[in-house]
VEXSENU-337075 format. One record per residue (C-alpha): residue number from 1; residue in three letters; x, y, z. Coordinates in steps of 0.25 Angstrom, whole numbers, plus 2048, in hexadecimal, padded with zeros to 3 digits. Example, Ala and Ser with C-alpha at 12.3 -4.5 7.8 and 13.67 -1.06 7.14 Angstrom:
BEGIN
+-----+------+-----+-----+-----+
: seq : type :   x :   y :   z :
+-----+------+-----+-----+-----+
:   1 :  ALA : 831 : 7EE : 81F :
:   2 :  SER : 837 : 7FC : 81D :
+-----+------+-----+-----+-----+
END
This chain:
BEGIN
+-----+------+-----+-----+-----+
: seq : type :   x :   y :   z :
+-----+------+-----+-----+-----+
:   1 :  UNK : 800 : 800 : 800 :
:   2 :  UNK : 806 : 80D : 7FE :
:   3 :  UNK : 7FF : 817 : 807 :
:   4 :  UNK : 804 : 823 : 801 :
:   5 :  UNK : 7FE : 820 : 7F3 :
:   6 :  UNK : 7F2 : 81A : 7F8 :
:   7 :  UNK : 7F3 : 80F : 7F1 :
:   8 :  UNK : 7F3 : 800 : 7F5 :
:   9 :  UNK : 7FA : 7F5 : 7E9 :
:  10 :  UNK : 7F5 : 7E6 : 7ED :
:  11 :  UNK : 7FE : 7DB : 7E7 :
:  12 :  UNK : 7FA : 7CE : 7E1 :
:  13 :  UNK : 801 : 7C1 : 7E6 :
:  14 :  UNK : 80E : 7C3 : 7DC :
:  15 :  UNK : 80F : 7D3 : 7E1 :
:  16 :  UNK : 80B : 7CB : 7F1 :
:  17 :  UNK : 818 : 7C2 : 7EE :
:  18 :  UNK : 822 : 7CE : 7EA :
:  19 :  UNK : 81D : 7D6 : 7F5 :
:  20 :  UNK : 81F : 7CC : 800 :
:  21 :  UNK : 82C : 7C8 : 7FA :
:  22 :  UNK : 830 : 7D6 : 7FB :
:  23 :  UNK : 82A : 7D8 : 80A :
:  24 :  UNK : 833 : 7CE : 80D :
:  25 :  UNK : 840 : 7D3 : 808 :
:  26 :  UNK : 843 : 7CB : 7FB :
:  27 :  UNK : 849 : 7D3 : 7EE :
:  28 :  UNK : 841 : 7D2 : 7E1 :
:  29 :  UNK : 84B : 7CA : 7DB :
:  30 :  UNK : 847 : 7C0 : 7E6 :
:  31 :  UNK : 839 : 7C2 : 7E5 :
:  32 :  UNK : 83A : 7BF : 7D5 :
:  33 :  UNK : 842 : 7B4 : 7DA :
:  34 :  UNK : 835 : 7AD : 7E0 :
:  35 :  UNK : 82A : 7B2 : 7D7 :
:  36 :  UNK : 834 : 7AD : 7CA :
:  37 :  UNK : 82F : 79D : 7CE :
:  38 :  UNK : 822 : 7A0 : 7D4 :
:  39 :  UNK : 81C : 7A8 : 7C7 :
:  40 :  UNK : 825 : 7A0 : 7BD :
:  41 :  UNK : 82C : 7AC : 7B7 :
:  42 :  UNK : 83A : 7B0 : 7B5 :
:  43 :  UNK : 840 : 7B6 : 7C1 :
:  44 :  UNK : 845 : 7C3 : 7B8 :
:  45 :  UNK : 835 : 7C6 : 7B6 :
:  46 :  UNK : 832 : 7C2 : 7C4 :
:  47 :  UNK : 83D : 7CE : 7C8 :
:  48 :  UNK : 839 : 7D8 : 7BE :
:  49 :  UNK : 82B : 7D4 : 7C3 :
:  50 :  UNK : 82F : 7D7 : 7D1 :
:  51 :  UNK : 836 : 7E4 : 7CF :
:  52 :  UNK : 828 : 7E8 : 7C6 :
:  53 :  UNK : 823 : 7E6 : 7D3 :
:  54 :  UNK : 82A : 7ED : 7DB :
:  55 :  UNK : 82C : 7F9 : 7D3 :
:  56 :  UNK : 81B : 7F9 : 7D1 :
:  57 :  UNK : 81C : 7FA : 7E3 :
:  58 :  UNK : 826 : 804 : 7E2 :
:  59 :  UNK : 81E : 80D : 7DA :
:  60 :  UNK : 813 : 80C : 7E5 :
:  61 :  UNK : 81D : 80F : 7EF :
:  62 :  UNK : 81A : 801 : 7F5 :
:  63 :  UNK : 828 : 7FF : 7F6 :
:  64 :  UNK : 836 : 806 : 7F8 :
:  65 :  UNK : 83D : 808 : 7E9 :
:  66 :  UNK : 848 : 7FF : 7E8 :
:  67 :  UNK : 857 : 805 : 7E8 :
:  68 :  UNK : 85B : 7FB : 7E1 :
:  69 :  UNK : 85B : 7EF : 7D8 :
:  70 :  UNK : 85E : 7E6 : 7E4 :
:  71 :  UNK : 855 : 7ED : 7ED :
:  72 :  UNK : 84B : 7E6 : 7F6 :
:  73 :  UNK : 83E : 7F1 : 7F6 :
:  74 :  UNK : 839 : 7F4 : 804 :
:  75 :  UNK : 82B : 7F1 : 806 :
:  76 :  UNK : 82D : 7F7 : 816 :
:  77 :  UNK : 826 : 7ED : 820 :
:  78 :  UNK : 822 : 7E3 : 81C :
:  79 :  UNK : 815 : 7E2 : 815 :
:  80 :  UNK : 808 : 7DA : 819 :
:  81 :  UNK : 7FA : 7D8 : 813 :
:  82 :  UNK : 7FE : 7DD : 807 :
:  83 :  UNK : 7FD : 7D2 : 7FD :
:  84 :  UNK : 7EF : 7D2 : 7F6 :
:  85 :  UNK : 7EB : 7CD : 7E9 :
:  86 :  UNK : 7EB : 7D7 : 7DF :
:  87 :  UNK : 7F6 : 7E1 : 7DB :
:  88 :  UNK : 7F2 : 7EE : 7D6 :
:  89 :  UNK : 7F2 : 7FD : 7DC :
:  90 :  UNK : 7E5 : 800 : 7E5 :
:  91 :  UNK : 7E3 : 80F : 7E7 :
:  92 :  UNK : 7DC : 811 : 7F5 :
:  93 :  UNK : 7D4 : 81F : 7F4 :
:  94 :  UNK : 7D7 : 829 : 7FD :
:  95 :  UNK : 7CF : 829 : 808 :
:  96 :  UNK : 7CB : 81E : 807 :
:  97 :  UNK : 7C6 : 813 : 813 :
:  98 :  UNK : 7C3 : 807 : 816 :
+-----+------+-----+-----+-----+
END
């Protein structure tokens, strides 16, 4: 959730893997690592899919830019309740209760 843009992004189960890998301290090229067997794909698409991913939270400030190639992003505490089953951006109005 990014509470300054007021906006929420729900994952489906591929984005619930990246992210949990990531909250647990593994580096994309270890998450493509583990995704390469489980989806059947090369594990150089598996990595450019990964850093797609990344670059996409990045944008929504969801995560820290990575300084470098070798980077690890920083998610801050470690995140819970976050995997859903969708992935896409939700614009929550302003305002707006529940």
């Amino acid at each position: 959730m990014n509470i300054k843009g007021g906006h929420m992004i729900t994952l489906n189960l591929t984005g619930s893997m990246i992210w949990q890998q990531l909250a647990d301290g593994r580096s994309p090229e270890q998450i493509a690592d583990t995704l390469s067997p489980q989806f059947g794909i090369p594990r150089e698409q598996a990595l450019a899919d990964v850093n797609e991913f990344l670059e996409q939270l990045e944008t929504q400030q969801l995560i820290a830019p990575l300084e470098s190639e070798n980077s690890r992003p920083s998610l801050g505490p470690k995140p819970a309740g976050l995997f859903c089953n969708l992935f896409g951006k939700r614009s929550s109005p302003a305002g707006s209760t529940k």
